[in-house]
N, C-alpha and C positions, 0 to 999 in steps of 0.2 A: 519057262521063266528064267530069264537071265543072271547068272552070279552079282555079288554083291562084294565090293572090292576099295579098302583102302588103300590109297597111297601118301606115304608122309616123307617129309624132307623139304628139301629147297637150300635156301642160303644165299647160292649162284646158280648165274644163268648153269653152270657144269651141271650141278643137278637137276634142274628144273628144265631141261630140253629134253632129261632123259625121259622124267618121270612123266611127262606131257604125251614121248615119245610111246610111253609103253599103256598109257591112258586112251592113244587115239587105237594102236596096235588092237586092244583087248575089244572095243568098239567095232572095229573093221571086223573082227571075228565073229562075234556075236553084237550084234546091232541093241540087245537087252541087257548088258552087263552095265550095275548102277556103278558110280565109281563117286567115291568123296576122295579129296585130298585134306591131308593134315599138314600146316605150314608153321613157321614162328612168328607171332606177331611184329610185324614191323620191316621185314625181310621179303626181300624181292617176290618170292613164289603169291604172298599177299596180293600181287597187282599183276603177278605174270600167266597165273594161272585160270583166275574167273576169265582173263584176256583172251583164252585158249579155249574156252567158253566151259568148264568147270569149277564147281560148288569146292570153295577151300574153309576149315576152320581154325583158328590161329589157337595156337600155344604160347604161354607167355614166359618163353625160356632162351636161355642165351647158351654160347660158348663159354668156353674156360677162359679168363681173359688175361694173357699171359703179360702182359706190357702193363697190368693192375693187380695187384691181390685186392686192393680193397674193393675193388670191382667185383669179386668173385664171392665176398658177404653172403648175396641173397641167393647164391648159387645151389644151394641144399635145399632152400626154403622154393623154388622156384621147379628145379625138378620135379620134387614132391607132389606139386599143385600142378606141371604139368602131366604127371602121370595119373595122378586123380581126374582129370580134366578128361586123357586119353583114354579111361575107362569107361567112363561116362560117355565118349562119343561112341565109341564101339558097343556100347549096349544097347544107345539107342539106334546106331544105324544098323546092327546084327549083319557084319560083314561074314565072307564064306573066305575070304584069304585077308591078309594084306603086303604089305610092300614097301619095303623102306629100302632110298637109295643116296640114304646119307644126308646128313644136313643136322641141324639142332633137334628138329620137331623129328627124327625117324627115332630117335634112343625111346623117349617114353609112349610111341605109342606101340611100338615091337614089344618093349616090356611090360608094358599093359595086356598088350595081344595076347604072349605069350603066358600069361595070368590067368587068360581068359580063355585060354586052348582055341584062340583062335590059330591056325596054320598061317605061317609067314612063310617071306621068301627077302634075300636082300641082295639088292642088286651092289655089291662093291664095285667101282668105277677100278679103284686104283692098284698100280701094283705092291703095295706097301697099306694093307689092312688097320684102322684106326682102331684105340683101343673097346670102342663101344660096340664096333661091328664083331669085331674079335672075340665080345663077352657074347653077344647077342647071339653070334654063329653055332654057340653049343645046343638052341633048341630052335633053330630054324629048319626048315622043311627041305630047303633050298638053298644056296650060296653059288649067283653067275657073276660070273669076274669075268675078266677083259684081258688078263693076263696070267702065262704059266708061271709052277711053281709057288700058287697061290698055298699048296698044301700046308706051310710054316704056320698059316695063318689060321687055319680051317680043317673040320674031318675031311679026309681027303673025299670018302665016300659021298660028301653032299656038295661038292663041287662040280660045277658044270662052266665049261670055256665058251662063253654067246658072245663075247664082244660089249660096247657100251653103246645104248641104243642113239641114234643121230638124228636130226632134223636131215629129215630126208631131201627137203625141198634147197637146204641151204648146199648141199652135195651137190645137185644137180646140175655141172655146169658143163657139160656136152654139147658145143656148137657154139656156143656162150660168151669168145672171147672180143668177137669186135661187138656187139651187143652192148659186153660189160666198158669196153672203151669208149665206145659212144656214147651211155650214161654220166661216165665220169670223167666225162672231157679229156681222154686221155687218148696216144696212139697204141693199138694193138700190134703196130712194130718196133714199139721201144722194149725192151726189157724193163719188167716191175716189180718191183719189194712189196709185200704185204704185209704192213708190223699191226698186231692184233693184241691186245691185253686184256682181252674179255670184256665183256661186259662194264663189268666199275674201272676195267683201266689198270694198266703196271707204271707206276713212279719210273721203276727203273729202266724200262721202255721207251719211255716218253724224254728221259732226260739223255738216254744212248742215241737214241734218232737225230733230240736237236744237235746234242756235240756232234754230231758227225753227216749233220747236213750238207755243207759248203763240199766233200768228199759226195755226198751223191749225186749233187747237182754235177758236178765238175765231170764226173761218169756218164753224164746225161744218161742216168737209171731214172725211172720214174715210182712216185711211192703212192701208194695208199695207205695216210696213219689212220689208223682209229685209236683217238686217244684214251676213251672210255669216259664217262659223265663226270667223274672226279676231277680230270686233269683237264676237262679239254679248254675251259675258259683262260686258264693259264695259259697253258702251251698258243691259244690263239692270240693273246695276248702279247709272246715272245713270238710268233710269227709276225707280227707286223710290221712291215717294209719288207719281209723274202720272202714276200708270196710270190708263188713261182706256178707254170701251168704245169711242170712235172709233179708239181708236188701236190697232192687231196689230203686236206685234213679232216675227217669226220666226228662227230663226238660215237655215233653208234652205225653200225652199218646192221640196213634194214635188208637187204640183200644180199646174204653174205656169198650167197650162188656166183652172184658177179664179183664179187672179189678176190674166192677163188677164182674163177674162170678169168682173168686180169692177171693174176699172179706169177712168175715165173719164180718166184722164191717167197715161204713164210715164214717169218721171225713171229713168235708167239712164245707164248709160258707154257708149261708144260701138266695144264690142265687134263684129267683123263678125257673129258669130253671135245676137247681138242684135237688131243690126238690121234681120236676115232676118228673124227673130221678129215685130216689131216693125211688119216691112211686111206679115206674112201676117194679123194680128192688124187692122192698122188704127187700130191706136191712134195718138190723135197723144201726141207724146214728146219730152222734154226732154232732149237730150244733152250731159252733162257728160264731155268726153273724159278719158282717163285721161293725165298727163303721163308717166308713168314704165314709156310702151312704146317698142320698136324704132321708130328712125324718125318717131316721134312720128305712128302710122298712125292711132290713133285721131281724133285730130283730123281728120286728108283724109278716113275715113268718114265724118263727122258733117257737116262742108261738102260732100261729095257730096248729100245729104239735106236740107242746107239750101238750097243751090244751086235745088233743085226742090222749095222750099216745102213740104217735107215733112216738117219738122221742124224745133224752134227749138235752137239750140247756145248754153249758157255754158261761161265758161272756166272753170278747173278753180281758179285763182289767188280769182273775183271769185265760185265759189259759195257761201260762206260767208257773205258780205254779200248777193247777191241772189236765189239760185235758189227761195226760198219764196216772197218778193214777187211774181217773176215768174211761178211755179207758181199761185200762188192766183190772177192775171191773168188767164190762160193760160184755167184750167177754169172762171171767170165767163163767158168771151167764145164764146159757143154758136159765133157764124160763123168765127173760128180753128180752133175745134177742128173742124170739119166739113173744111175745105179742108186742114188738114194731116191727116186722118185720109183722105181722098182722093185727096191725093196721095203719103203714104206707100205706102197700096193699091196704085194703078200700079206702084209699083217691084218687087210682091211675083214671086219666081218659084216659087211653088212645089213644082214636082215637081223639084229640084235633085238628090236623093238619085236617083231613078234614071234623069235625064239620063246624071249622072256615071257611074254604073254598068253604063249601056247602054257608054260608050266605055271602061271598062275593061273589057271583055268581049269590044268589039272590038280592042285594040290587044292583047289577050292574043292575040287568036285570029290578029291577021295576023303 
C-alpha cells in the first residue's frame, strides 16, 4: 500500500511548479502514493493544481500585508482558523509525511503537522530563509535547499543541498531552436532577448523593455516579452502603431521549452524557481531582483549567482535607465556570454524533483 503525503503552499507559479514537480516525482516512484495538496483560498495553486490533475484544499489565510496594517486586522483571527482547519484535514486524511515549499497555506499546516507528530520535510526554494520556514525548521525531519551556507538559517545537521525541483518539460530544449522560431514567427539567425516576469508579470520589466524598445529594434535584436496577465492589456495597448515582426508580446508563455530554446540572452526576476530554470537551460541572464519580497530574498538569489560569475544583477531602482543598454552589451560580447552560460550550468541540479521525493518516502516510512 502506497504512503499517504501532504503537500501545502503555492502563492506563485515559483512554488507551485515545484510542489506539482515533487507531487508527479513521488508518483513516478511509487504509482500508490495518495497525495493531497493544501493551498490558500483564492491564490493560484487553487486553479493550477486540480490543472495538474490533483485534489487541493483551500485555507483561508493571507500574508502579512506590508503596503496595509489595517489589512493585517484579521490576520490572528485567520491563522488560527487556518491552523484548525489544517488539523482537521490531516486527521481526516492520516498523512505518513508532509511537505511545505513555501507559500501562505505551508505555515499552518507544518504547524498543525508538527502538533500532530506527523514528519515533515520543507523544501526552502531561497537563499535567504523566511521567518516561518526558519521557526518551522527547528522540528522538521528534513530541510533541502537550493543553496549553500543555508546553515545561518537551519540545524546544519538537517540540511541537505537537492537543488529546487523544475518543470522538466519547460527545460527541454535540445534541437529546439528553429522549431521555437518557426512557432514564434521569428528568425533562428537573429539574436534574441527573452524578458520573463513570471507568471503575474514585473511592472518594472515591462516599463524597462518599453523605454528602451526604439534601442532594440535599431540593434535589430529580436524579443520575446512576456508581460504577465497583469500588464499585458496595457503594455498592448502602448504597443499599438510599433508592432514590429522582431518584437512577440505574450501575456503567458505556454511553452516555455521554446523560449528558452529562442533565447540567446534572459532578463527575468530573480525568483528561486527561475533560476533553477535558468541553470538547467544555460542561458546566461540578466537578473533584476523583485524589491517587494520577504526579506528582500530575491536580491541574495541573484548575488549567489553573481558571486559565481554566473549571472549579471541590476537593481530593480536603476532598470529603467539601464537594463537595455546593458542587455544589448551583454548579447554583442560572444566571450560573456559563454562563461556566464558555463557557469550558470555548474550550478544546475537537475534531478531535484525526485531527490526530494526519495526523502519523503523515506521520513514517511521511518
Amino acid at each position: 500500500m502506497g504512503k499517504r503525503v501532504i503537500i501545502s503552499g503555492g502563492g506563485t507559479g515559483g512554488h507551485i511548479f515545484p510542489a506539482v514537480a515533487i507531487a508527479n516525482a513521488l508518483k513516478k516512484i511509487d504509482h500508490g502514493t495518495e497525495i493531497l495538496f493544501v493551498g490558500a483560498n483564492g491564490r493560484m495553486e487553487m486553479e493550477k493544481v486540480p490543472a495538474a490533475g490533483y485534489k487541493i484544499i483551500g485555507l483561508d489565510i493571507q500574508g502579512f500585508q506590508r503596503s496595509s496594517i489595517l489589512k493585517n486586522v484579521l490576520l490572528p483571527y485567520k491563522l488560527l482558523k487556518s491552523v484548525m482547519k489544517a488539523r482537521s484535514i490531516i486527521k481526516d486524511f492520516k498523512p505518513d509525511a508532509a511537505v511545505g515549499v513555501g507559500g501562505y497555506a505551508s505555515g499552518p499546516l507544518l504547524y498543525a503537522a508538527s502538533q500532530l507528530k506527523i514528519p515533515y520535510l520543507i523544501q526552502e526554494q531561497n537563499s535567504f530563509a523566511g521567518i516561518t520556514n526558519k521557526i518551522l525548521g527547528k522540528d522538521a525531519e528534513l530541510i533541502c535547499v537550493a543553496f549553500k551556507g543555508m546553515e545561518k538559517f537551519f540545524p546544519a545537521e538537517k540540511i541537505r543541498i537537492t537543488g529546487n525541483p523544475i518543470r522538466k518539460e519547460a527545460v527541454d530544449i535540445e534541437n529546439k531552436r528553429f522549431a521555437a522560431a518557426e512557432l514564434l514567427s521569428l528568425s533562428p539567425h537573429k539574436k534574441t532577448i527573452l524578458l520573463t516576469g513570471g507568471s503575474l508579470g514585473s511592472g518594472t520589466l515591462n516599463k524597462s523593455m518599453y523605454s528602451g524598445l526604439d534601442k532594440i529594434l535599431a540593434a535589430d535584436v529580436q524579443l520575446i516579452w512576456q508581460t504577465g496577465k497583469y500588464y499585458y492589456q496595457s503594455v498592448m495597448e502602448q504597443m499599438k502603431g510599433k508592432e514590429h515582426p522582431n518584437i512577440k508580446v505574450l501575456e503567458f508563455l505556454h511553452r516555455m521549452d521554446l523560449a528558452y530554446a529562442a533565447a540567446d540572452l534572459v532578463i527575468s526576476r530573480a525568483g528561486a524557481g527561475t533560476i533553477a530554470e535558468l541553470c538547467a537551460v544555460k542561458k546566461p541572464a540578466i537578473l533584476v531582483p523583485s524589491p517587494n519580497v520577504a526579506e528582500d530574498h530575491q536580491t541574495k538569489n541573484a548575488i549567489a549567482l553573481v558571486e559565481n560569475d554566473a549571472a549579471i544583477m541590476v537593481g530593480d531602482a536603476m532598470a529603467e535607465l539601464e537594463l537595455i543598454d546593458i542587455a544589448l552589451l551583454l548579447i554583442d560580447n560572444k566571450d560573456k556570454c559563454k562563461a556566464l552560460s558555463d557557469n550558470i550550468g555548474k550550478m544546475a541540479l537537475p534531478d531535484a524533483d525526485e531527490v526530494i521525493a526519495r526523502e519523503v518516502l523515506r521520513i514517511a516510512k521511518d
